[in-house]
N, C-alpha and C positions, 0 to 999 in steps of 0.2 A: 401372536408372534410379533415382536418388537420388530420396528422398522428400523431399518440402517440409515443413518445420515448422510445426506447428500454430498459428496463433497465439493470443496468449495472451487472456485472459478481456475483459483493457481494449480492446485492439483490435476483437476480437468487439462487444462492449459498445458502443463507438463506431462502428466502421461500422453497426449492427443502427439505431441512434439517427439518425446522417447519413441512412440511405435512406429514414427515417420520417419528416423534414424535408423531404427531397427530392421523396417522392412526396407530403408534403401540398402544398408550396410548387405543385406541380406540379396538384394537383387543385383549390388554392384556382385559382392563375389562369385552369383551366377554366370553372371556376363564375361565375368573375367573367366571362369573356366570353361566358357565357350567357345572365346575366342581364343585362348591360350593354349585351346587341346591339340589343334591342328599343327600348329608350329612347333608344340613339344612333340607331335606325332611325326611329323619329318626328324625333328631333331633325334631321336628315339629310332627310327629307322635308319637314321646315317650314322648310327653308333655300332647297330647291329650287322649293316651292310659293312660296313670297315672290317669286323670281327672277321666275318664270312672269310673277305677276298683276302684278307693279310692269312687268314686260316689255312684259303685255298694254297695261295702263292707259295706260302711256307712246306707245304705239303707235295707242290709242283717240283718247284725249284732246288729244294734242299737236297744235299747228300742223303743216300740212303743209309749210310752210317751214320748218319747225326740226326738222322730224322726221330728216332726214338727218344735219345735227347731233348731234340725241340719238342715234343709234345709234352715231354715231361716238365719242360721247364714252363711251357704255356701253362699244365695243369698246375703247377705250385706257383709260382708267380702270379700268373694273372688271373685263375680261376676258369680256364677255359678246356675244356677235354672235347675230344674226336672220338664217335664213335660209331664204327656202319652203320647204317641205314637197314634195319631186317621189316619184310612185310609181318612176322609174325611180331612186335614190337605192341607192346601195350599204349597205347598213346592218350593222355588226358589233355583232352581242349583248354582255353584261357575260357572263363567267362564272356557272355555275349557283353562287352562292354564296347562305349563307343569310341576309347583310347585303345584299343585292343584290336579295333576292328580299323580304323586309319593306319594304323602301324601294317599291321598284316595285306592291307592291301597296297603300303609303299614298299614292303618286303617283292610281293609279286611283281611287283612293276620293275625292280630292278635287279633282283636275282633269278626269275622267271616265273615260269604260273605255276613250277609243282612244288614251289617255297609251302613249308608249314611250320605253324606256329606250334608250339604245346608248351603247357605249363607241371606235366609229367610225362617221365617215359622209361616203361616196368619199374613203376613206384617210387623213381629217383624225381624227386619235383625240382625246377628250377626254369630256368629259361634256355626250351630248347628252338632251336632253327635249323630247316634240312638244308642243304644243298648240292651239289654234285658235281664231283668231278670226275669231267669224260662224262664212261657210260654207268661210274660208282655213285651211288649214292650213300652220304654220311648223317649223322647228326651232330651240330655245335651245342655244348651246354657251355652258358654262361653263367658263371655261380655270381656274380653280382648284378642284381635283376633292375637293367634298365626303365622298365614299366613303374619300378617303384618312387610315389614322390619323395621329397626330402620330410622328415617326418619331424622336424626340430622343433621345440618348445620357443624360436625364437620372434612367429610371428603371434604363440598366444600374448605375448608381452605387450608387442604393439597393438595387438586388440585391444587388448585392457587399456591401456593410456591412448590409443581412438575413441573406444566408448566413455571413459572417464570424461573426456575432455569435451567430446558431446554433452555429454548429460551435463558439465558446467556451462558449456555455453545454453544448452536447452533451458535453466533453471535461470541466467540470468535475463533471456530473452521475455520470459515466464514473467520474473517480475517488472522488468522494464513495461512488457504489454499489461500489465494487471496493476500497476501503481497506482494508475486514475483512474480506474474504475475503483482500488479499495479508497482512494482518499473520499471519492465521491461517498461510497458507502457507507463511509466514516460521518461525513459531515451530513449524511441524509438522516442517520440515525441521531445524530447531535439533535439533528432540527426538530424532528420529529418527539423528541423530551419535553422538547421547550426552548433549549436555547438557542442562541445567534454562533454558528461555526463560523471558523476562520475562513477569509477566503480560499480558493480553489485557483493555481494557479491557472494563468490564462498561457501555456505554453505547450508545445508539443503536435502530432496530426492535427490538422484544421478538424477532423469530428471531435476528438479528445477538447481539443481547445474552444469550441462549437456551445460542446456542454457545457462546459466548465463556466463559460459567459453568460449562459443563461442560466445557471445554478446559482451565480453568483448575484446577477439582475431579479432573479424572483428569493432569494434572502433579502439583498437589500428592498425591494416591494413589501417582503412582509415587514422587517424591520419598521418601517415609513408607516406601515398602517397599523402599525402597534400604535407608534406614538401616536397619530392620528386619534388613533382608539381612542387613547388615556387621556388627552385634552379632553376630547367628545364626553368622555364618561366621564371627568372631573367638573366639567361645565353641567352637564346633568345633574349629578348630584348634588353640585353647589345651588342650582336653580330648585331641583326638587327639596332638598331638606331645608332650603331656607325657610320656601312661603309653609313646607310642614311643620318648623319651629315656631314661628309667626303664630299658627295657626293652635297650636300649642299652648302657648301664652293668652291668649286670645281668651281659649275654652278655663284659664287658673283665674283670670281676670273676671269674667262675665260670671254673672248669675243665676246658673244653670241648673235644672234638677240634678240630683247626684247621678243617677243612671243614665240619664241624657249623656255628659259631661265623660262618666267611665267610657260608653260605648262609643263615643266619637275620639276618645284618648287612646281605646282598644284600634281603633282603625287607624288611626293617625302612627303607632306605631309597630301597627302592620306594613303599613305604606313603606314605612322609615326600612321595616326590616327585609322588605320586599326590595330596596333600590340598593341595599349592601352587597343583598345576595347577587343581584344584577353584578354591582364595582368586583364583588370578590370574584366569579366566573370570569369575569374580563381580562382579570387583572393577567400585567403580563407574567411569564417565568422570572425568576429573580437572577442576574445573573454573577451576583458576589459568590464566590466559592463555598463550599456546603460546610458544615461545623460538624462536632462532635454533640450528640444530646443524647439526656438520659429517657428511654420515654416515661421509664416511672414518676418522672416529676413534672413529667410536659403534661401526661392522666392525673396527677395529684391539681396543677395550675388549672387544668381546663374543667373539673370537680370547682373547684374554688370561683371560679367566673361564672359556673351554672346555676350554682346553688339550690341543687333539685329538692323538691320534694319531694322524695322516694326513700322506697326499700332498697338500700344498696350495697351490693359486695362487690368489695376490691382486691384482687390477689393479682397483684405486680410485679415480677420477677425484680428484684432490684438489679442496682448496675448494669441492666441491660443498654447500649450504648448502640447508636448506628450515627451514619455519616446522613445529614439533612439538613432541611432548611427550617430552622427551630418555628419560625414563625407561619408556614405553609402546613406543616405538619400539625401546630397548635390550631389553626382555623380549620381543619379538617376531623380533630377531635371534637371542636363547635359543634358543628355542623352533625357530625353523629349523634351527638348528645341531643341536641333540637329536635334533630330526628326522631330520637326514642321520646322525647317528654311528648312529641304531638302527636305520636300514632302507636306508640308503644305500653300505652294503659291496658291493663286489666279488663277485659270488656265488662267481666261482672263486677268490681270492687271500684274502677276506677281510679284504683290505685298504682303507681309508675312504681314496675318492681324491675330494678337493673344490676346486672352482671359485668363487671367489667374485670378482664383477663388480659395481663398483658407479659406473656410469656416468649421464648424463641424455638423455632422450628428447624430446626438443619441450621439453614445456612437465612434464613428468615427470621425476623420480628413481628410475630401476632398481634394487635391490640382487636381484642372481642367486646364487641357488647353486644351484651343479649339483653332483651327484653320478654316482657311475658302476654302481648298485644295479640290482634288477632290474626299477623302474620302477613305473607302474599302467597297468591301463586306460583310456582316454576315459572310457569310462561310469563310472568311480568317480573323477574330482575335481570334480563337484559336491557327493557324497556325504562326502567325506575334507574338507571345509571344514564341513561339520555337527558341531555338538558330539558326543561319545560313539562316535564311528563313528570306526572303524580298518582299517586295509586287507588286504590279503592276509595271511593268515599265514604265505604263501611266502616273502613280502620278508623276514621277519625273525622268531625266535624269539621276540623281546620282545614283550610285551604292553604298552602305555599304556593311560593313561586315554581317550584318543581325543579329547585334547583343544585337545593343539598347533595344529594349524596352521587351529582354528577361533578359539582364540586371537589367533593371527595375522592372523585374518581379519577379527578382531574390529577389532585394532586398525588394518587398512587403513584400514576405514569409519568408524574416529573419525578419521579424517585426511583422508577424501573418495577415499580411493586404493581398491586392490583388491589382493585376490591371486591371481596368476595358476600353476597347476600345467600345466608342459609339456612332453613328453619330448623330454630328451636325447640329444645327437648322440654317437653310432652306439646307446649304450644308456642308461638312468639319467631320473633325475625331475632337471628342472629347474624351483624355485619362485621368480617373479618377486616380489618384493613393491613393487610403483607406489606411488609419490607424489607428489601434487600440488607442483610449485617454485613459490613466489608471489614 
């Protein structure tokens, strides 16, 4: 089952804000019908008490000739009818509600304690209230039902532009609190390719602006022991390849046996290629903008500087094109190639039989070589992409510095790509090196 991706801090950050809106929005309008039931409960009762005694009054006081009158005109005008009071009377309760139950006991308290409420009576439903005059008792229907709230579409409106207006201040707050954390994240990943980010402003909360000082104090640190580095390493290599050229000349000059003279010219130019490989691992990221290159021709140039002696096939996707650093990318096709000529022989023949495939994948740039050697392990190409570390000494008599194809690896990941070590069909290491096509 695939996993779902995490999402990211803004999101987090906004929803965590929306449900904190939500459930206040939700506890305010609690509140508010808690506190609002009591006072609509009297108000709702002194609506119903007025009906009653102006009911009564009118029933007390008026002409007995008009009286029929008045009630007629109470039931068409105001929706109010009179009608005795029978024990044999079907009567339907209100629900147990808790605005239902304050009303009916501010009814008792002021029209007296044998007040009742009902919400039908013999199947006429509405709002009824008893009350009594003298030793009679009536029933008041009220056809417009005080209990009910005002039912208007006109506070869904202001909801929606409450919550609208929330969710915009939620979203700007969101990114206000999450800007320096994504710049950070921004300029960590910068660092982390190879290059030098822009500073990190130093402004905002003392922790934000905290970070932000010391993000900025250990860039400029490493910046400082870069260049440190590249003196150091320049100074090195001037001091080492001189007295090895010296030494050089030395051995063309002198008259030496001829095998004497190869095997001291064979080490002297191991030495040489052992202190490049050091400058070239060192070396800092480049930080001029990246170019357009073809790599079929950057595989055809690095062919051309190796000059193998091999069985070799080249199937190169032409015009394949990516965004790099011509000359990182080209030292990294080196370094493969060296690779395959030292360890990638034929165990039986002795012979360097090489594959190289430079095709695109999706959204990727392949460049394969395969060779036909006696391969590695699984368990040793995590290891064999670490500096200093070198593989079997089965595969091959030579020794390196063990630092090819962490080289290589190196410069995957200033490219955002990777390298990948996989064996080869029927035998042999095949090294993929991916790159990002933009």
């Amino acid at each position: 089952m695939p996993r779902l991706a995490s999402p990211t801090l803004f999101w987090r950050t906004f929803l965590l804000i929306a449900l904190l809106i939500a459930a206040s929005l939700v506890a305010w309008l609690q509140s508010f019908r808690v506190f609002e039931r009591e006072p609509r409960a009297q108000q709702i009762a002194q609506q119903i008490v007025s009906i009653v005694n102006i009911t009564r009054s009118a029933l007390l006081y008026s002409d007995p000739d008009t009286r029929r009158e008045l009630l007629a005109d109470l039931a068409d005008n105001e929706g109010i009818r009179i009608v005795p009071l029978e024990p044999a009377d079907q009567v339907a309760d209100f629900p147990d509600w808790p605005l239902v139950k304050l009303v009916s006991a501010q009814l008792i308290e002021r029209l007296g304690p044998g007040t009742r409420m009902a919400s039908a009576v013999n199947g006429v439903s509405g709002n009824w209230v008893s009350f009594n005059i003298d030793e009679d008792a009536y029933w008041v229907y009220i056809e417009r039902d005080p209990l009910a709230r005002d039912t208007g579409t006109r506070w869904v409106a202001w909801a929606a532009v409450a919550m609208t207006l929330s969710l915009l201040v939620a979203v700007a707050i969101t990114r206000v609190v999450n800007l320096p954390l994504k710049r950070l994240a921004v300029a960590a990943r910068e660092l982390g390719t190879g290059h030098t980010p822009a500073r990190l402003p130093e402004t905002g909360p003392r922790e934000i602006r905290t970070v932000n000082q010391s993000f900025n104090r250990m860039v400029a640190d490493l910046a400082q022991l870069e260049q440190d580095r590249a003196v150091l390493l320049a100074g090195i290599s001037h001091d080492l390849r001189t007295p090895l050229t010296r030494l050089r000349l030395e051995l063309d000059i002198n008259d030496l046996p001829v095998s004497t003279r190869d095997a001291m010219i064979g080490d002297i130019e191991q030495m040489d290629a052992i202190v490049g490989q050091f400058l070239d691992y060192a070396r800092a990221a480049p930080q001029q903008p990246r170019e357009q290159v073809d790599l079929a021709e950057l595989v055809e140039a690095a062919l051309a500087r190796a000059r193998l002696d091999a069985d070799l096939q080249v199937d190169a996707e032409p015009g394949l094109r990516i965004e790099a650093h011509a000359t990182e990318v080209s030292r990294a096709l080196d370094n493969l190639l060296t690779n395959a000529v030292r360890y990638g022989r034929d165990p039986d023949s002795d012979r360097l039989q090489l594959r190289i495939e430079v095709h695109r994948d999706d959204k990727t740039a392949v460049i394969d070589v395969s060779d036909q050697g006696p391969g590695i392990s699984p368990g040793d190409v995590d290891r064999l992409t670490r500096p200093f570390e070198r593989g079997d000494t089965a595969r091959s008599g030579t020794r390196g510095a063990g630092l090819g194809l962490a080289i290589v690896a190196r410069i995957a990941k200033l490219h955002e790509g990777e390298l990948r070590l996989l064996p080869n069909v029927p035998r042999g290491l095949r090294a993929e090196l991916r790159l990002p096509v933009r």
